[in-house]
KEKE-3310 file (N, C-alpha, C; in steps of 0.2 Angstrom, whole numbers, plus 5000, padded with zeros to 4 digits):
npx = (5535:5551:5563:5577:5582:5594:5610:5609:5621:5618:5604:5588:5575:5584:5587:5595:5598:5588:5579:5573:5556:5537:5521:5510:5495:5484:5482:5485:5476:5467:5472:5471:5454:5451:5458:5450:5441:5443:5454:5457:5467:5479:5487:5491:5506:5518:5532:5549:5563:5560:5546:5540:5546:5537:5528:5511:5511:5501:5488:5490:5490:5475:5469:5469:5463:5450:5448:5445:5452:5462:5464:5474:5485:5502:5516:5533:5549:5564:5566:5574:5568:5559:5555:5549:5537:5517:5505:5493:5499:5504:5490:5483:5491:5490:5502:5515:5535:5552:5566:5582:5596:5614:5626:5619:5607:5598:5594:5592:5582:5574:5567:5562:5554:5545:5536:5533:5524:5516:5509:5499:5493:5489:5496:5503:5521:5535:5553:5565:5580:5596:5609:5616:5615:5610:5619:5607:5608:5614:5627:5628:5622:5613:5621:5618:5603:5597:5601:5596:5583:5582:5586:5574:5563:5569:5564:5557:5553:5543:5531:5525:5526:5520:5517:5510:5509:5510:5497:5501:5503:5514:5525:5537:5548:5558:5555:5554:5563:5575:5580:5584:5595:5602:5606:5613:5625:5630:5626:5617:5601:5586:5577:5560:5550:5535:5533:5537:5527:5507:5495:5480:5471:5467:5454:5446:5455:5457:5455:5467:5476:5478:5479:5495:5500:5502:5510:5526:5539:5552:5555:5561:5569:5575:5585:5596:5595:5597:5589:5584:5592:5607:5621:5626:5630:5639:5632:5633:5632:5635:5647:5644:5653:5653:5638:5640:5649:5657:5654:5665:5667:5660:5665:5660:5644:5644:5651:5643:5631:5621:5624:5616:5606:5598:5597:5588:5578:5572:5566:5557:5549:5543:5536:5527:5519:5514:5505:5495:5491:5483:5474:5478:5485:5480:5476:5488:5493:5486:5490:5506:5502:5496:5507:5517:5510:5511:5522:5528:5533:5545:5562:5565:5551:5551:5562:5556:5544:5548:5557:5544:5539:5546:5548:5536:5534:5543:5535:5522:5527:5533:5519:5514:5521:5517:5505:5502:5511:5502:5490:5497:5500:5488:5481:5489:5485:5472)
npy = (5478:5484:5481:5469:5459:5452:5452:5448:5445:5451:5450:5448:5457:5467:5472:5472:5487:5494:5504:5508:5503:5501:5496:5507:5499:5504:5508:5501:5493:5498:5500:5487:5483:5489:5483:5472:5473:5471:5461:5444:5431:5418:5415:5426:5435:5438:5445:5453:5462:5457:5448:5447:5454:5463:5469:5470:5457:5450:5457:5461:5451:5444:5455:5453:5440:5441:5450:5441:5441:5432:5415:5407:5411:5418:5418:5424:5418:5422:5413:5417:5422:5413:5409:5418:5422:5420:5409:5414:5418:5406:5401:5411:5413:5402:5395:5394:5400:5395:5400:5395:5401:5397:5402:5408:5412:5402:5386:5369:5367:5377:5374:5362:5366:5377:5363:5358:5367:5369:5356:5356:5365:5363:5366:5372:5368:5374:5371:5379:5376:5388:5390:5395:5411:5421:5433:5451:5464:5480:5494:5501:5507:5496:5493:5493:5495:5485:5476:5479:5476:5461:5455:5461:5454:5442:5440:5433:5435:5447:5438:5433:5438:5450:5468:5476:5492:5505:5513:5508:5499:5486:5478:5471:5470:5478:5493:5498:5496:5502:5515:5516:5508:5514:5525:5521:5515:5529:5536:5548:5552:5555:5545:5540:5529:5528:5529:5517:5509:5510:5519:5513:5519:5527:5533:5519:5507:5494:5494:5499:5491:5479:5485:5491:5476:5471:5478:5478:5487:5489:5492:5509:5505:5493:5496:5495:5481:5465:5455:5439:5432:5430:5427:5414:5415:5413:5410:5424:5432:5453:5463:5478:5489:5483:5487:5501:5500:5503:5491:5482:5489:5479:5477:5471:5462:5451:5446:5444:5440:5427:5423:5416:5407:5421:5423:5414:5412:5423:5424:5414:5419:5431:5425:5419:5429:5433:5423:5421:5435:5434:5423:5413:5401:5392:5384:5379:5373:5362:5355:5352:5343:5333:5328:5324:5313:5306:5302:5291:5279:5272:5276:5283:5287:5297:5305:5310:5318:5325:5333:5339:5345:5357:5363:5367:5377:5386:5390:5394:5404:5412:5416:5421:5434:5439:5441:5451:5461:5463:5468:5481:5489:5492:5497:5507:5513:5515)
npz = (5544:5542:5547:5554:5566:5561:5549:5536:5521:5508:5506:5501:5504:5508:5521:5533:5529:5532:5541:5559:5559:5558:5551:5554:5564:5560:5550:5540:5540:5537:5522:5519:5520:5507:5499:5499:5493:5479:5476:5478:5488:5488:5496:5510:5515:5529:5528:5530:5533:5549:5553:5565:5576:5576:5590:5587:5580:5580:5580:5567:5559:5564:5557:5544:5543:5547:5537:5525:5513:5510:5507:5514:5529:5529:5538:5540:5546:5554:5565:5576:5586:5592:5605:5609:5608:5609:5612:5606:5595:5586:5585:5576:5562:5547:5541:5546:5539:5542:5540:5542:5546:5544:5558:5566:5579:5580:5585:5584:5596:5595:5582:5585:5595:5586:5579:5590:5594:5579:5581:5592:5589:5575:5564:5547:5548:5542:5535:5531:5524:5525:5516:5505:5497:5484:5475:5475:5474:5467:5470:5456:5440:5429:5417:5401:5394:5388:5398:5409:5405:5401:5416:5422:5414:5416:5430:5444:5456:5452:5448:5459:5470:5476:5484:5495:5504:5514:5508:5495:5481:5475:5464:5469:5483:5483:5477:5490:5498:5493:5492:5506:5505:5496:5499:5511:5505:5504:5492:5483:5480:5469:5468:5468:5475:5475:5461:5455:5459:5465:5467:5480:5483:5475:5460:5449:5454:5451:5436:5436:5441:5435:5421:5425:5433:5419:5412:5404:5406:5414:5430:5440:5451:5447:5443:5449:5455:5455:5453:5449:5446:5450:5454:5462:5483:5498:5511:5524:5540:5540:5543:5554:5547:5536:5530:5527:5517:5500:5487:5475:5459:5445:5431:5420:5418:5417:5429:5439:5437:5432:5414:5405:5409:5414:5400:5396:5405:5403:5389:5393:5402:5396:5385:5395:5401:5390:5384:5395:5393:5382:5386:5384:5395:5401:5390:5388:5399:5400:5388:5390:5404:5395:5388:5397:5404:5393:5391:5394:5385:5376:5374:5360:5360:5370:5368:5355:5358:5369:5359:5352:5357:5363:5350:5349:5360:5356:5344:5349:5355:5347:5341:5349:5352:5338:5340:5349:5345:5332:5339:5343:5337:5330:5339:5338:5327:5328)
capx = (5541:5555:5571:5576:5587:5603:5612:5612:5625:5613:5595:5586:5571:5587:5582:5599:5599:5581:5579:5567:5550:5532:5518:5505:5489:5474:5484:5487:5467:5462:5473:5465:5447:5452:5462:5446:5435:5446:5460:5454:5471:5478:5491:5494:5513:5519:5539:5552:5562:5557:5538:5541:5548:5531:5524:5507:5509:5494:5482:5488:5487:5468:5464:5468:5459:5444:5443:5444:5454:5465:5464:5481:5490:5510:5522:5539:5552:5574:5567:5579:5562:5554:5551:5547:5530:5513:5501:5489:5502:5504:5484:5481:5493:5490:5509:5524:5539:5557:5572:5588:5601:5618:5629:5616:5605:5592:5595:5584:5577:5569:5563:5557:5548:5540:5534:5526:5515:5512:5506:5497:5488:5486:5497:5508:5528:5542:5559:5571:5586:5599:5615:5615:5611:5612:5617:5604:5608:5622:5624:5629:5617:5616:5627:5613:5596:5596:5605:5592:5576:5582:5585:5568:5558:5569:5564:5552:5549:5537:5526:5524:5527:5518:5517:5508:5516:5507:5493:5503:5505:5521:5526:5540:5550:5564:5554:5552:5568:5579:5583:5590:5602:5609:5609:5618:5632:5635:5621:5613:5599:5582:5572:5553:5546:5528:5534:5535:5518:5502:5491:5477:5466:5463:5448:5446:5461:5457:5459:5476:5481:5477:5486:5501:5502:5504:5516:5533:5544:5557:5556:5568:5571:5576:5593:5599:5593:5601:5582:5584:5596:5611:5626:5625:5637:5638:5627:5637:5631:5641:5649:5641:5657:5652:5632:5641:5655:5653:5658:5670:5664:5660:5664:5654:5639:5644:5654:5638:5625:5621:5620:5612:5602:5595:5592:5583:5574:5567:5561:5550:5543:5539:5531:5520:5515:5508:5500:5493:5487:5478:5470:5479:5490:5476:5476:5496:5495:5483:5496:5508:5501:5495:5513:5518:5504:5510:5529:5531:5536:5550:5566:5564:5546:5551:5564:5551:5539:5552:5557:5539:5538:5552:5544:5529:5535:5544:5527:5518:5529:5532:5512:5509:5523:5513:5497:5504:5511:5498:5488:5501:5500:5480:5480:5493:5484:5467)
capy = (5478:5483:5480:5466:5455:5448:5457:5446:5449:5450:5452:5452:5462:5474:5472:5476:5495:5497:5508:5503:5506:5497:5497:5508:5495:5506:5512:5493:5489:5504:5496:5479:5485:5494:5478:5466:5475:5470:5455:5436:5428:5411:5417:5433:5430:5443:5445:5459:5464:5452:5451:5444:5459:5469:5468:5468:5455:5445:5459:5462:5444:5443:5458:5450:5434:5444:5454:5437:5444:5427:5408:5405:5416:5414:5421:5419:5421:5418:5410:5420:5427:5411:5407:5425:5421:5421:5404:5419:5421:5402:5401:5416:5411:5396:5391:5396:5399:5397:5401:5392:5404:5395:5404:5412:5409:5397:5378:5362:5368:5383:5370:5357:5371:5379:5360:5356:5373:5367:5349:5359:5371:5361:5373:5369:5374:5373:5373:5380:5381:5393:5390:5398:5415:5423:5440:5452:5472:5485:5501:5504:5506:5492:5494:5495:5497:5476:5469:5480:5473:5454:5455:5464:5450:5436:5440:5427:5438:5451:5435:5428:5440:5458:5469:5480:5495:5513:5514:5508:5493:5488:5472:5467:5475:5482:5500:5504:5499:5504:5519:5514:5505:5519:5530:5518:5517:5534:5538:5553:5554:5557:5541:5541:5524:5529:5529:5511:5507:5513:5521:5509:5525:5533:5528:5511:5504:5487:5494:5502:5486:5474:5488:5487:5472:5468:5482:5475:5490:5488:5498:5511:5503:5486:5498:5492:5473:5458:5450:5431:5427:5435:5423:5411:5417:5408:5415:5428:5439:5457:5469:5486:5494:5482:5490:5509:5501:5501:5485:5482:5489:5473:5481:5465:5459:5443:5444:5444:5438:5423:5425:5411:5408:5428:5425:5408:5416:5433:5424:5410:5426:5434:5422:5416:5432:5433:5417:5425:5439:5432:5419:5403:5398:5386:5378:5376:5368:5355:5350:5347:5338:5326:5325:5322:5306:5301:5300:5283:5275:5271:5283:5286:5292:5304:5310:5312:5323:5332:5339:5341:5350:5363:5366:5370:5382:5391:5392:5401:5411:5418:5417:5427:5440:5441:5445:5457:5467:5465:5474:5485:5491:5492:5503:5516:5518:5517)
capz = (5548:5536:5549:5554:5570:5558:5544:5530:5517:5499:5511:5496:5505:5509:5528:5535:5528:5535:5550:5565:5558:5559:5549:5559:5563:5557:5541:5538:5542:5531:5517:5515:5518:5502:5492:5499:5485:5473:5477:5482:5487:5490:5499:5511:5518:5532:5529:5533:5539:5552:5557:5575:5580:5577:5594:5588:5574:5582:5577:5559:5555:5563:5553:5537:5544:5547:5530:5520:5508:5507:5509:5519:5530:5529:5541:5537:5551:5554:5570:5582:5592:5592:5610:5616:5604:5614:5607:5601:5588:5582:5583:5572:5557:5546:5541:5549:5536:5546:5535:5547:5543:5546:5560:5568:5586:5578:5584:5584:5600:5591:5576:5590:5599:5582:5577:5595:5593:5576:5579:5595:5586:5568:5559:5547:5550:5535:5537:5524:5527:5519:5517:5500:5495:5478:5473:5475:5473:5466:5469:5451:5438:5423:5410:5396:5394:5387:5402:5414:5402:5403:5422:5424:5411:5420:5437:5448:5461:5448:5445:5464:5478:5476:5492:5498:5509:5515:5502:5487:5480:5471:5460:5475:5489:5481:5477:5495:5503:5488:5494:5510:5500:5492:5505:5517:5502:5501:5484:5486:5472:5466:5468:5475:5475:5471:5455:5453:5463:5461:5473:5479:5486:5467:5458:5446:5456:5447:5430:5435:5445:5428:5419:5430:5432:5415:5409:5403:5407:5422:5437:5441:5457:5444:5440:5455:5457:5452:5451:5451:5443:5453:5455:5471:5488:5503:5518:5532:5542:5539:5551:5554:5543:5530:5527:5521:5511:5491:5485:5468:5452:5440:5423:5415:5423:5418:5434:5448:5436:5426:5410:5402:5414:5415:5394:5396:5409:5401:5387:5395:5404:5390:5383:5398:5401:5380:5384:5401:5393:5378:5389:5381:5398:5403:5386:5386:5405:5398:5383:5393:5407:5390:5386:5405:5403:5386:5394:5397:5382:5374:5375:5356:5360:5374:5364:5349:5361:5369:5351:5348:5365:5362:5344:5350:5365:5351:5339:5354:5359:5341:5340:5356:5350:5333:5340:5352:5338:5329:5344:5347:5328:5329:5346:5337:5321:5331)
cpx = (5547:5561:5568:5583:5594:5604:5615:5615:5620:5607:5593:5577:5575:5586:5588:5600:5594:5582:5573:5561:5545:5525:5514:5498:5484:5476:5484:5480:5463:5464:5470:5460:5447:5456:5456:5443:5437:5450:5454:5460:5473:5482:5491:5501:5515:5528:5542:5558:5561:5553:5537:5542:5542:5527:5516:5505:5504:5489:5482:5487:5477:5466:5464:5464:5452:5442:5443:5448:5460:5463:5467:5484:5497:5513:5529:5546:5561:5571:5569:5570:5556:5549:5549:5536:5526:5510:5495:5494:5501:5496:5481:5484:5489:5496:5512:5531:5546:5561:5578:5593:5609:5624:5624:5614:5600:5595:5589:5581:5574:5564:5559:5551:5544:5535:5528:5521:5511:5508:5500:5490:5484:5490:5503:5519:5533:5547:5563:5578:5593:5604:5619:5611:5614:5615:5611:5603:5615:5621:5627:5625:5618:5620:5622:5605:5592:5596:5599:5583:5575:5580:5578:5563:5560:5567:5559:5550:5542:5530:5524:5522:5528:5517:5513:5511:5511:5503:5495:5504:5510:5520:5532:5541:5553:5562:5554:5557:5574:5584:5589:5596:5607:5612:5614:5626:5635:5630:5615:5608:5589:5576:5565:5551:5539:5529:5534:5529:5513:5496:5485:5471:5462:5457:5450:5454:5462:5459:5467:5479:5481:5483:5494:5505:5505:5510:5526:5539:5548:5556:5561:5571:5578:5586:5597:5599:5595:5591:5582:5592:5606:5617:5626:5633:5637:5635:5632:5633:5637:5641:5645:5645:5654:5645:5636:5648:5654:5661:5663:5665:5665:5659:5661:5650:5640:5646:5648:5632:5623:5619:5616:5606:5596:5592:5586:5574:5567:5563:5554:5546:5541:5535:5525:5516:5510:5506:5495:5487:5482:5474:5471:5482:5488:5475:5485:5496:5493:5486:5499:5509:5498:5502:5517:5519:5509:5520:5531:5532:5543:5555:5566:5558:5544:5555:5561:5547:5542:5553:5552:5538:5544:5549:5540:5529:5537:5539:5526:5520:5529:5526:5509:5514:5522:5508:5498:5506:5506:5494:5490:5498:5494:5477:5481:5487:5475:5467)
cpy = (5478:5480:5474:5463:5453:5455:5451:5448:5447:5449:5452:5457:5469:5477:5476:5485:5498:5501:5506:5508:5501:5502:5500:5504:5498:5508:5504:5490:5491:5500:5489:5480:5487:5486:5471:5464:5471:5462:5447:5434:5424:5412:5423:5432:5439:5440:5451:5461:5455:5452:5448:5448:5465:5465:5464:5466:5451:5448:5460:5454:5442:5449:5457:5445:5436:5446:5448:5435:5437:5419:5405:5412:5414:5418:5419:5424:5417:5412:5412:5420:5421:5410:5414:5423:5417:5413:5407:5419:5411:5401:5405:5413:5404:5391:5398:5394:5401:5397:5399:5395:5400:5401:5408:5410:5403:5388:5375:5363:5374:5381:5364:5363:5374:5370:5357:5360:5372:5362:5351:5362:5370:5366:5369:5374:5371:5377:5376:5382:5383:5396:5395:5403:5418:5431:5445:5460:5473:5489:5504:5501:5500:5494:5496:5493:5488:5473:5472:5477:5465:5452:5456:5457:5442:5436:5437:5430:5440:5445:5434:5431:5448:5459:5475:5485:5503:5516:5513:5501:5492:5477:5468:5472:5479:5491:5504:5501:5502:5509:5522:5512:5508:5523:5526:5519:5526:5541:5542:5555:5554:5551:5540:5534:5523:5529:5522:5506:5509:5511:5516:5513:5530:5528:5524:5509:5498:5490:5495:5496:5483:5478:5488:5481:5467:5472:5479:5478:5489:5493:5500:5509:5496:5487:5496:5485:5467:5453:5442:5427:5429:5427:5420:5413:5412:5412:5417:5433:5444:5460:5475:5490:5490:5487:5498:5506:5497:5494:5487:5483:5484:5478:5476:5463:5452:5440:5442:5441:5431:5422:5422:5409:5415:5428:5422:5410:5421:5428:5418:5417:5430:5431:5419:5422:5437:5426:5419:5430:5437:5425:5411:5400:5393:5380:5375:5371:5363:5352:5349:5345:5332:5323:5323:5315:5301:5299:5296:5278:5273:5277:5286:5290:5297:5309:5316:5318:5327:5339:5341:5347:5358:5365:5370:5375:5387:5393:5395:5403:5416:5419:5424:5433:5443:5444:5452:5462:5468:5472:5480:5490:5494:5498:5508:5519:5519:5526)
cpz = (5543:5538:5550:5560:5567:5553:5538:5525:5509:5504:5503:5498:5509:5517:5531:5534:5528:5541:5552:5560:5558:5556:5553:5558:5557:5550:5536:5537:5536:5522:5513:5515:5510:5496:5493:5495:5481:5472:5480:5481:5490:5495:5504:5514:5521:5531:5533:5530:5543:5557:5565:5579:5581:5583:5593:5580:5575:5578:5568:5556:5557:5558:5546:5538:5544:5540:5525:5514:5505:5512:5518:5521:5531:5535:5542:5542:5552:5560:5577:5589:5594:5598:5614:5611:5605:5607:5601:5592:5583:5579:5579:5565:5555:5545:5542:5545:5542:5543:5540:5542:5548:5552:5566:5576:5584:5578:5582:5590:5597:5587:5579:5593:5593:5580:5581:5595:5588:5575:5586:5594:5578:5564:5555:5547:5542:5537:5531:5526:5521:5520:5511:5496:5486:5477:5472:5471:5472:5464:5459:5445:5431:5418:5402:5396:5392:5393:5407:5411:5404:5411:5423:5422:5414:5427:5440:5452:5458:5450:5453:5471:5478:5483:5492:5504:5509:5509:5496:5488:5474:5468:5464:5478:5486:5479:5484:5500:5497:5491:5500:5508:5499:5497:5509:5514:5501:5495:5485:5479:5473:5467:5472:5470:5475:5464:5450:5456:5460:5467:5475:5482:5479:5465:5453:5448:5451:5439:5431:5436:5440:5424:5421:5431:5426:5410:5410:5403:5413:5426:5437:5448:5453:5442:5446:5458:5451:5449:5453:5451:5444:5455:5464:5474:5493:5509:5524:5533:5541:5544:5550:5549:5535:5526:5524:5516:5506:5488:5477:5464:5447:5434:5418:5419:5423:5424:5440:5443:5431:5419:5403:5403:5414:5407:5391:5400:5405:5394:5388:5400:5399:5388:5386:5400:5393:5382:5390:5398:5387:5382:5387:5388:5402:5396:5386:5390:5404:5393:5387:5398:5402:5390:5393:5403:5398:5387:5396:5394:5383:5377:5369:5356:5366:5370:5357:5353:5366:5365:5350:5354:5365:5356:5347:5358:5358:5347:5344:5354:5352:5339:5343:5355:5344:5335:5344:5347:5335:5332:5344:5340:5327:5333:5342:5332:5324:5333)
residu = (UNK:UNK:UNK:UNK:UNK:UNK:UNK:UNK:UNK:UNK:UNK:UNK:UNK:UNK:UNK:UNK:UNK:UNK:UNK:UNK:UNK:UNK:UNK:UNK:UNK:UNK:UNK:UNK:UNK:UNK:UNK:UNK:UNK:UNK:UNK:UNK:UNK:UNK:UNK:UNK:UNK:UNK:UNK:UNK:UNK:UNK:UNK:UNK:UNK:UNK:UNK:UNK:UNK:UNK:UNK:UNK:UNK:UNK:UNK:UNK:UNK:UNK:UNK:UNK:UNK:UNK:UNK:UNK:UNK:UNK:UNK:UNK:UNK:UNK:UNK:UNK:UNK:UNK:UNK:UNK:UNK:UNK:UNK:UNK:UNK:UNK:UNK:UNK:UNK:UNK:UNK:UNK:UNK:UNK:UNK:UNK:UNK:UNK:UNK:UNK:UNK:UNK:UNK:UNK:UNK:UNK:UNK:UNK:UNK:UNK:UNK:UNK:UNK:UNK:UNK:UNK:UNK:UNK:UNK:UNK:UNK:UNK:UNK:UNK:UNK:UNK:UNK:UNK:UNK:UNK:UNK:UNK:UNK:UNK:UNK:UNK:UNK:UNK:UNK:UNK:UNK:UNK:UNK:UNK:UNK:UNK:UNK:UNK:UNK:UNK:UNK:UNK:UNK:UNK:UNK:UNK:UNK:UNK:UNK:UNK:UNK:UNK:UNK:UNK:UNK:UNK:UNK:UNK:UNK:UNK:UNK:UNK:UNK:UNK:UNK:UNK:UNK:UNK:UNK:UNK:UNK:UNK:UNK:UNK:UNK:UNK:UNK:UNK:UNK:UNK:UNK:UNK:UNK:UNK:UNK:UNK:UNK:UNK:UNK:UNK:UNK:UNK:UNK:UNK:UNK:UNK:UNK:UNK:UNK:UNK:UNK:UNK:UNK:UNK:UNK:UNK:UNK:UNK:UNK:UNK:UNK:UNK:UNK:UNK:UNK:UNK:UNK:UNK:UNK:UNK:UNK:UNK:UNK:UNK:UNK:UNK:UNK:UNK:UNK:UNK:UNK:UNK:UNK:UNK:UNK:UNK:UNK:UNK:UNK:UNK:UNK:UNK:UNK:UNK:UNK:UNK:UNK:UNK:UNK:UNK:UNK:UNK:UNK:UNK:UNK:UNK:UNK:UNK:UNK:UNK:UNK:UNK:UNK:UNK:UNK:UNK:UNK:UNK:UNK:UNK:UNK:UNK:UNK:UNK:UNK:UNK:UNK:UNK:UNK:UNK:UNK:UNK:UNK:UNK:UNK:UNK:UNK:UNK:UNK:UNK:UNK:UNK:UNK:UNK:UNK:UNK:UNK:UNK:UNK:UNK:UNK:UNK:UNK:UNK:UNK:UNK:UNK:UNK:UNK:UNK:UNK:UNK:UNK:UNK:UNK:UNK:UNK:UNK:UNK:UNK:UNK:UNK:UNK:UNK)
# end
């Protein structure tokens, strides 16, 4: 379900400048029999858009419950639709995410009414509420080929919240409403969002999806996304004239992004995904949970293992950027 009931201003699944559409069931059924092969996940989490609006959200949450394919099922919703929603629907999920968007239809009879079905049915419900959004999207492309790699290496989504979407699987939302985006302003161009996916129907999906998912190039969708690190707004809905009109040209990104923040960012992702890949990121966890433990002295000997703790992230990371090249160096001349 890509559309979605409000018109948040930064949506960062881009919901507002989706049009009515819904995943057909059997295409959606055929999908996961297809990613059950492959995936075991802790999580599955139905978003939007907003999934309350697909009639028959019951049957696609049973038929991920059926193939196995995850632990927990999530479904994450404004709330606005809560009491039109059958007990089929609470007993199907396992948690209920409610985001309390300020200004909106969603009170505390909405958030009493989801806690009595979840105390009802055993489920658990989480409130978030979101007064505070950040910068998300611009229609103009990054300024240079650094500030669009940072953005890309600092972004949190990549690591947390892959999607699936009509046989493709993609690294977040952003390739397959993109387009919307641009079009709604006006931006008439060339971009096909298979390009940032990868089909889940060709053969050795698993290799490609390994591949994939550890490839350190940006998406050309990424020329358009603020990523993480997007300077905070205060949460409105917008008016209809607002979705077609192109906002101010920021001639520095420093105006809409953090840039501190976005540098701090990109290189602890680099480096956990070179500790990731070479198979160390289970020895780091257990250093520092010691240094956690060993954190209860003095204030000279936190200070002391602090500085020894900041040391010792910089060694790895320069360790895990040596072996990579060396790799990298080994492959060419291979």
């Amino acid at each position: 379900m890509g559309h979605c009931n409000l018109r948040c201003l930064e949506c960062s699944h881009l919901s507002p400048y989706v049009p009515h559409e819904i995943y057909d069931l059997n295409d959606f059924i055929a999908d996961i029999k297809v990613l059950e092969q492959t995936l075991q996940l802790q999580y599955f989490k139905f978003v939007g858009g907003e999934p309350t609006l697909n009639r028959q959200i019951v049957d696609f949450i049973l038929a991920v419950r059926q193939s196995q394919i995850a632990q927990k099922i999530i479904v994450s919703t404004n709330g606005v639709t809560l009491f039109n929603m059958s007990d089929e629907f609470f007993k199907a999920l396992d948690i209920l995410e409610i985001s309390a968007y300020p200004g909106t239809l969603v009170g505390q009879k909405h958030i009493e009414f989801a806690k009595e079905k979840g105390a009802e049915f055993q489920k658990e419900i989480l409130i978030h509420d979101k007064h505070i959004f950040r910068r998300t999207q611009t229609p103009y492309p990054h300024p240079s080929e650094q500030i669009l790699q940072q953005i890309y290496d600092s972004c949190a989504i990549l690591q947390k919240n892959n999607v699936i979407h009509h046989g493709y699987y993609y690294k977040c939302s952003r390739p397959i409403f993109t387009n919307y985006y641009l079009q709604a302003k006006g931006i008439q161009g060339t971009y096909l969002p298979e390009k940032d996916g990868i089909s889940i129907y060709q053969p050795h999906f698993r290799d490609r999806l390994i591949s994939y998912l550890q490839r350190g190039k940006p998406l050309a969708a990424c020329q358009y996304c603020l990523g993480t690190v997007g300077k905070s707004i205060e949460h409105r809905q917008m008016t209809k004239e607002e979705l077609h009109a192109m906002p101010a040209h920021f001639y520095k990104i420093s105006q809409i992004v953090y840039m501190n923040q976005m540098r701090k960012l990109a290189r602890y992702q680099r480096w956990n995904r070179n500790l990731q890949r070479f198979g160390m990121i289970a020895f780091w966890k257990k250093l520092l949970w010691i240094f956690n433990k060993l954190c209860t002295g003095s204030y000279l000997f936190k200070f002391f293992l602090k500085r020894l703790k900041i040391c010792l992230n910089f060694a790895f990371q320069r360790l895990g950027s040596l072996i990579l090249a060396r790799k990298e160096k080994k492959w060419l001349i291979g």
